[in-house]
N, CA, C and O of each residue as an XYZ file, in Angstrom:
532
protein
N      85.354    120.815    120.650
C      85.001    119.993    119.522
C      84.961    120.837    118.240
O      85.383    120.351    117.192
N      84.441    122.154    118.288
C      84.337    122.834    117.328
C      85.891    123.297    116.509
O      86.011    123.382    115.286
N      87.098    123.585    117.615
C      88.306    123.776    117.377
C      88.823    122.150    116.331
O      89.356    122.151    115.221
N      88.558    121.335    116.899
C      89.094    120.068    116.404
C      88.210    119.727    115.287
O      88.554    118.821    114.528
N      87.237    120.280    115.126
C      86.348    120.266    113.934
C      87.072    120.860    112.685
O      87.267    120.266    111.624
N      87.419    122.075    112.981
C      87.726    122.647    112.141
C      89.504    122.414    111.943
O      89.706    122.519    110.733
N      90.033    122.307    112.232
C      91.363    121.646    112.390
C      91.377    120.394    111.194
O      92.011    120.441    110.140
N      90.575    119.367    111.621
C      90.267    118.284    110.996
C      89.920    118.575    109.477
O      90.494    117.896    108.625
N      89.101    119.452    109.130
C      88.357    119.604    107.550
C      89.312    120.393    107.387
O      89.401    120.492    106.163
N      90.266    121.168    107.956
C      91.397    122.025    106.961
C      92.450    120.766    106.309
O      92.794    120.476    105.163
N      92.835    120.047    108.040
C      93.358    118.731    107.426
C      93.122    118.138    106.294
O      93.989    118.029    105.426
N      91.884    117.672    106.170
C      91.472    116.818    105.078
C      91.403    117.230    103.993
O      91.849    116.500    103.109
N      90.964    118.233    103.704
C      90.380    119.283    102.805
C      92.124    119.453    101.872
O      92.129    119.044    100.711
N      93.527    120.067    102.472
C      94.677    119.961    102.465
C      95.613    118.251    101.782
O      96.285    117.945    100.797
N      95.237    117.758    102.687
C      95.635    115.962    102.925
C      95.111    115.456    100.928
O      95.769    114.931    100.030
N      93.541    116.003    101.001
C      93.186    115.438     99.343
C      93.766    116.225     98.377
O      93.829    115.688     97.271
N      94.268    117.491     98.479
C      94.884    118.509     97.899
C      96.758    117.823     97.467
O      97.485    117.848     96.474
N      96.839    117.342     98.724
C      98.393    116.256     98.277
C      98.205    115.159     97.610
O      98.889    114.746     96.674
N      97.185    114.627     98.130
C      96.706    113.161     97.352
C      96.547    113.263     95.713
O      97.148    112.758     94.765
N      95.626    114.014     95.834
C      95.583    114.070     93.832
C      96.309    114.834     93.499
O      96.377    114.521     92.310
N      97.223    115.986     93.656
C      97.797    116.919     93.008
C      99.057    116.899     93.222
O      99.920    117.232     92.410
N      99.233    116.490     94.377
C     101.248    116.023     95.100
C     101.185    116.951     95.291
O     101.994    117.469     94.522
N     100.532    118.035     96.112
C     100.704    119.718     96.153
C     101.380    119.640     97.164
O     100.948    118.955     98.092
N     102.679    120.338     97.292
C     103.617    120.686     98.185
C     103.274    121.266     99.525
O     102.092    121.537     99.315
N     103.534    121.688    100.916
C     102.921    122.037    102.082
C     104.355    122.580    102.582
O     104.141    123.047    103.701
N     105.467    122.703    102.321
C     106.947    122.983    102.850
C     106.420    124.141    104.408
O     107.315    124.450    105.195
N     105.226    124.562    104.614
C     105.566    125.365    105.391
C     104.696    125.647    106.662
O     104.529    126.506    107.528
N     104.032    123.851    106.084
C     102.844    123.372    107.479
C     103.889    122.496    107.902
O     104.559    121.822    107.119
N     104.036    122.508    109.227
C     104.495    121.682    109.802
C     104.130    119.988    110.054
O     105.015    119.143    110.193
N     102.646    119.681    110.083
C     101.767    118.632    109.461
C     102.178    117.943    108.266
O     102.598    116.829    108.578
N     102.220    118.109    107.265
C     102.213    118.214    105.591
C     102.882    117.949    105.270
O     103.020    117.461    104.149
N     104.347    118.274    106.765
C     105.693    118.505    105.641
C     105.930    117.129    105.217
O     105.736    116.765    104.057
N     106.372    116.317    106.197
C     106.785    114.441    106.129
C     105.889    113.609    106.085
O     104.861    113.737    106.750
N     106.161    112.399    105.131
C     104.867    111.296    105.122
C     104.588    111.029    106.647
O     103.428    111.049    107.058
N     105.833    110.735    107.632
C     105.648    109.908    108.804
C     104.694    110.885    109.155
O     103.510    110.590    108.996
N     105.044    112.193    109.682
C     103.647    113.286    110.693
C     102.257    113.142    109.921
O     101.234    113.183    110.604
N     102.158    112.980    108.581
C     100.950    112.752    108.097
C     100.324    111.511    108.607
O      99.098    111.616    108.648
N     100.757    110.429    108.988
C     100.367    109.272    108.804
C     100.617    109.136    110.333
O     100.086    108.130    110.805
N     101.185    109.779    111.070
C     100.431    110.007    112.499
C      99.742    110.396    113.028
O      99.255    109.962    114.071
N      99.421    111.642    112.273
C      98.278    111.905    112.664
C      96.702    111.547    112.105
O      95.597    111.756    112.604
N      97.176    110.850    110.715
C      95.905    110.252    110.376
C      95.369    108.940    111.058
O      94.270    108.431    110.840
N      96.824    108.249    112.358
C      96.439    107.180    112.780
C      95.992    108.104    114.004
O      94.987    107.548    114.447
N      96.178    108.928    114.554
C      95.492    109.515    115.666
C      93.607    109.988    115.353
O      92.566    109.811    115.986
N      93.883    110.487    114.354
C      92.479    110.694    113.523
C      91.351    109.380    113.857
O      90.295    109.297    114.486
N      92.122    108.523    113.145
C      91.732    107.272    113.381
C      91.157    106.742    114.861
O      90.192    106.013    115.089
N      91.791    107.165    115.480
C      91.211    106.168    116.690
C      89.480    106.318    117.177
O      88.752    107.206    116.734
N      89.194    105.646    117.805
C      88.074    105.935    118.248
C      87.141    107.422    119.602
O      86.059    107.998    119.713
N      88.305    107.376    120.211
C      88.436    108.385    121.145
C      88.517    109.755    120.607
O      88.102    110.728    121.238
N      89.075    109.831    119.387
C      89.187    111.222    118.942
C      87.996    111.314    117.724
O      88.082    112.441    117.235
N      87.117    110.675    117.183
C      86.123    110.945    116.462
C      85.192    112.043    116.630
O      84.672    111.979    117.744
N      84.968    112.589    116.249
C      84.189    114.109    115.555
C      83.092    113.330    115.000
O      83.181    112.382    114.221
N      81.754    113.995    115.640
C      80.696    113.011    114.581
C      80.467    114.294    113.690
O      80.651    115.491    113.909
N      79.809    113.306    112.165
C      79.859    113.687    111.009
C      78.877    114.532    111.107
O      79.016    115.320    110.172
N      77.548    114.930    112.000
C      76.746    115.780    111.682
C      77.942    117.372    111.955
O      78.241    118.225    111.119
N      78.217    117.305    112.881
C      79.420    118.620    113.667
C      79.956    118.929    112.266
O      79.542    119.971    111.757
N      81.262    117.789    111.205
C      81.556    118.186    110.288
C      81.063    119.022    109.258
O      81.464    119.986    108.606
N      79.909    118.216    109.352
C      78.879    118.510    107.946
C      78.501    120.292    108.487
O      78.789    121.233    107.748
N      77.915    120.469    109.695
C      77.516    121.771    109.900
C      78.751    122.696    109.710
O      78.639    123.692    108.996
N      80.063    122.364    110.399
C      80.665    123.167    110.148
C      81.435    123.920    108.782
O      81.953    125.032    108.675
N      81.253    122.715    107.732
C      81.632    122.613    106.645
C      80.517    123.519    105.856
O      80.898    124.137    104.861
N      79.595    123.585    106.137
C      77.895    124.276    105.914
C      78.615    125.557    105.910
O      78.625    126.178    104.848
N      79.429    126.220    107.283
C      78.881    127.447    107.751
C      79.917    128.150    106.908
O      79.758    129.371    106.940
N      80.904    127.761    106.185
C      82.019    128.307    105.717
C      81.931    127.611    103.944
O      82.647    128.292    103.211
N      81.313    126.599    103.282
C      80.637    126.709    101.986
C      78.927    126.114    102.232
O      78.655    124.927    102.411
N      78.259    126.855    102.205
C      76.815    127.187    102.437
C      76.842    126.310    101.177
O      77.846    126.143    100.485
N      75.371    125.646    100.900
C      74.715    124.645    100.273
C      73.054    124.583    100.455
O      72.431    123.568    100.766
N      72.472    125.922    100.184
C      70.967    126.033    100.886
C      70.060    124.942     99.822
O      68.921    124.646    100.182
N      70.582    124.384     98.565
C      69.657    123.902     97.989
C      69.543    122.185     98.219
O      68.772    121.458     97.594
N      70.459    121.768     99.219
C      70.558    120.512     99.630
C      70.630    120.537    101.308
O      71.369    121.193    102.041
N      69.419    119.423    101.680
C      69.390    118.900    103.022
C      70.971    118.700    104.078
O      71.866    118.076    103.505
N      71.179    119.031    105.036
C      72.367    118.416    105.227
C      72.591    117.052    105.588
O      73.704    116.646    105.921
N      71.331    116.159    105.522
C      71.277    114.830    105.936
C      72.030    114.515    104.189
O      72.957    113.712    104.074
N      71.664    115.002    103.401
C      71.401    114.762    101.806
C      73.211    115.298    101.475
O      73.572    114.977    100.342
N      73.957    115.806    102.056
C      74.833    116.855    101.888
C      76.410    115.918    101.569
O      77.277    116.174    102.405
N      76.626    115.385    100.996
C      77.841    114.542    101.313
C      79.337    114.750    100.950
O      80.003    113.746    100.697
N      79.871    115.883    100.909
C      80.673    116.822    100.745
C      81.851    116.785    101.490
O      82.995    117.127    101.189
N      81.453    116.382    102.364
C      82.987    115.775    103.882
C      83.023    114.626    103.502
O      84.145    114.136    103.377
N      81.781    113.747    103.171
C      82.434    112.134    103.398
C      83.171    112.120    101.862
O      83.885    111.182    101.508
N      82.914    113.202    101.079
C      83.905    112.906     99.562
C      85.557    113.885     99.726
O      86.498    113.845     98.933
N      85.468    114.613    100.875
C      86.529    115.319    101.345
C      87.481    114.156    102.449
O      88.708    114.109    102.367
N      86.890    113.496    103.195
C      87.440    112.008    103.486
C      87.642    110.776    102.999
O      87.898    109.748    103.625
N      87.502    110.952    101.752
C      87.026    109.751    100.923
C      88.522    110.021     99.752
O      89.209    109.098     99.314
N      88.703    111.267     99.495
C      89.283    111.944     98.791
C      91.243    111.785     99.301
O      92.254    111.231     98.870
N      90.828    112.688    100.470
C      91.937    112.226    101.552
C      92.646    111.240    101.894
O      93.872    111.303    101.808
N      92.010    110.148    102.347
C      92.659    109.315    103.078
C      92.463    108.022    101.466
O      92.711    106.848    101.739
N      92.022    108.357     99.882
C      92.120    107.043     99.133
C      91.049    106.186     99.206
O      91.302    105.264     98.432
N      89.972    106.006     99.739
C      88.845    105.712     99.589
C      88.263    105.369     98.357
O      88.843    105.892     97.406
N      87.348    104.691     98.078
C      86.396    104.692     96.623
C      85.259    104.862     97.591
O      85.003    104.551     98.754
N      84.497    105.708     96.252
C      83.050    106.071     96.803
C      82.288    104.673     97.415
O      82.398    103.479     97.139
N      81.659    105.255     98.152
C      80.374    104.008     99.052
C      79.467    104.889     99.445
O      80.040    105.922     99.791
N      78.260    104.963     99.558
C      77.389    104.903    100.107
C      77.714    105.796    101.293
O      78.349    105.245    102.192
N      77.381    107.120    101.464
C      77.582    107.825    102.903
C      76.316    108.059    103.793
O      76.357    108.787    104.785
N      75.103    107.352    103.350
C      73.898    107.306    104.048
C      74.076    107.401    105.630
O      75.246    107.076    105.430
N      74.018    107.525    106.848
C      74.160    107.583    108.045
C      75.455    107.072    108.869
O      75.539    106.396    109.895
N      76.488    107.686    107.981
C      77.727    107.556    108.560
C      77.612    108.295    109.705
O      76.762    109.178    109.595
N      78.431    108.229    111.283
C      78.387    108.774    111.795
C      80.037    109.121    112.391
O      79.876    109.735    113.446
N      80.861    109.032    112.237
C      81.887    109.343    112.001
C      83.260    108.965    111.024
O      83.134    108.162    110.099
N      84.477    109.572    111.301
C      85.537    109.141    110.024
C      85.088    107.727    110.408
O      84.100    107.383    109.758
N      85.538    106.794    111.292
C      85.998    105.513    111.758
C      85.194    104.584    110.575
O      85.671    103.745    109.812
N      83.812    105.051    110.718
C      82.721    104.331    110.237
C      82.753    104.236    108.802
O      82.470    103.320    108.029
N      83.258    105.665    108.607
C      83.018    105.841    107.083
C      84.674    105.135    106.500
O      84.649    104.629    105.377
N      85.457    105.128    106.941
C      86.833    104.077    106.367
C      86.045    102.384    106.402
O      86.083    101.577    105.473
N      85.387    102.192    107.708
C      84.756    100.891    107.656
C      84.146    100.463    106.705
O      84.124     99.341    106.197
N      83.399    101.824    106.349
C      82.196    101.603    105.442
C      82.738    101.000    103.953
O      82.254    100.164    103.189
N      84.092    101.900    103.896
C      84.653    101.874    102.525
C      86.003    100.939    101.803
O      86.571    100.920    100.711
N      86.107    100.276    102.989
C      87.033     98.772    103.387
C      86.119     97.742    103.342
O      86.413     97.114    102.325
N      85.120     97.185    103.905
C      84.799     96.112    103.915
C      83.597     96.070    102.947
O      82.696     96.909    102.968
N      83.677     94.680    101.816
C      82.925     94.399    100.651
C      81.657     94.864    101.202
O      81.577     94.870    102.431
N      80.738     95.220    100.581
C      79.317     95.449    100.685
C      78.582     94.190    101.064
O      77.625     94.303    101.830
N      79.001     92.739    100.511
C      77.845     92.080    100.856
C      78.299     91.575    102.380
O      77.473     90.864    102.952
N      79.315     91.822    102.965
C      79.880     91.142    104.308
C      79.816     92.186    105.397
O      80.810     92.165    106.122
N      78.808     93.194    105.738
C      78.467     93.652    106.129
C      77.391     93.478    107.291
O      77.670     94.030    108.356
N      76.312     92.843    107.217
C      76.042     92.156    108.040
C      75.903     90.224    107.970
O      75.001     89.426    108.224
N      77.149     90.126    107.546
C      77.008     88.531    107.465
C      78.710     88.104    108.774
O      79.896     88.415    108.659
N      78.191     87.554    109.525
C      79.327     87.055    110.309
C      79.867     85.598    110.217
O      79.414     84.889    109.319
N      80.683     85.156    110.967
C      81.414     84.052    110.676
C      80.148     83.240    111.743
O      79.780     83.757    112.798
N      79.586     81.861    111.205
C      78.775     81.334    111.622
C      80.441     80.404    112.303
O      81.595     80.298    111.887
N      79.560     79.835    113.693
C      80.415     79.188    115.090
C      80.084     77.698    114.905
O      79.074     77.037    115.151
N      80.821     77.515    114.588
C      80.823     75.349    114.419
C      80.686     74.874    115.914
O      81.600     75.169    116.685
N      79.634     74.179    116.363
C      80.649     74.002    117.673
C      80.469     71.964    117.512
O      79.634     71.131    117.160
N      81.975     72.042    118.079
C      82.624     70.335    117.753
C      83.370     69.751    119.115
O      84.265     70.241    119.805
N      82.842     68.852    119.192
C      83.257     68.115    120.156
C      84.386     66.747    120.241
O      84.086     65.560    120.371
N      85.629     67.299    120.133
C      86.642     66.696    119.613
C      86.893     65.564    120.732
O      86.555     64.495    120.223
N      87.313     65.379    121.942
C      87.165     64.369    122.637
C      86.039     64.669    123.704
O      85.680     65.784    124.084
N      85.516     63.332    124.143
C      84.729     63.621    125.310
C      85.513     63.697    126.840
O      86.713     63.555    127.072
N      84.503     63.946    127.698
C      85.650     64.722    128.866
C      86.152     63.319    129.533
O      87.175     63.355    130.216
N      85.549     62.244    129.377
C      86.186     61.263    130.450
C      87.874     60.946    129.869
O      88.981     61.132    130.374
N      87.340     60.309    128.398
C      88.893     60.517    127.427
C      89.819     61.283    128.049
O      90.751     60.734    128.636
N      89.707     62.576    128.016
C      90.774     63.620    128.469
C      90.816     63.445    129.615
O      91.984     63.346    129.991
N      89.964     63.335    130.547
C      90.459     63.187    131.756
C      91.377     62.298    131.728
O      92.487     62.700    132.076
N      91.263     60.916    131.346
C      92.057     59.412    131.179
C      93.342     59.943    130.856
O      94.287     59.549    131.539
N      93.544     60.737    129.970
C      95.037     61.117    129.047
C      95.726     61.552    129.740
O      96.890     61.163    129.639
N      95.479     62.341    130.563
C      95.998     63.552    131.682
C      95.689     64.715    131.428
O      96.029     65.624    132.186
């Protein structure tokens, strides 16, 4: 996890470096083509391969140190993923991995916990249908 940790924040860290700057990569093999980027950001993506964000956050700690902020308080990866993958800022309060935090930053704020309320309708009764065939 720690290998794929760090793999991941060079990724990203790199990935926002193309995003705002168009900075060239000719000699990562990753970097080079939109398609390998965007495969592996759908591999990123999945659920099975998630890295939780505390792992990030520490590892991101141990290589730019931040002693005057909490790392609960620390939000430095979710603006390095946020950055990356096109995001607008949201709220990184108890994200717990990428997945969550794209969720977080896709779906409107107020539809968050509001779901689709279930009509339930009773279009014919059963003898009817039985009768029909």
């Amino acid at each position: 996890m720690i290998v794929d940790g760090c793999f991941l924040l060079e990724l990203l860290i790199r990935l926002g470096d193309y995003m705002e700057n168009h900075t060239t990569y000719n000699n990562d093999s990753i970097l080079k083509t939109e398609e390998k980027i965007i495969s592996v950001l759908n591999d990123v993506a999945m659920l099975e391969n998630q890295i939780p964000f505390l792992v990030l956050k520490k590892l991101y700690r141990k290589v730019f140190p931040d002693h005057g902020v909490e790392i609960k308080d620390d939000y430095r990866v979710a603006n390095i993923v946020r950055k990356a993958l096109g995001y607008r800022s949201v709220s990184s309060s108890g994200v717990a991995h990428i997945l969550h935090l794209m969720h977080l930053s896709t779906v409107e704020q107020g539809q968050h916990h509001e779901g689709k309320k279930a009509k339930l309708e009773l279009l014919q009764c059963a003898t009817k249908l039985r009768a029909s065939g």
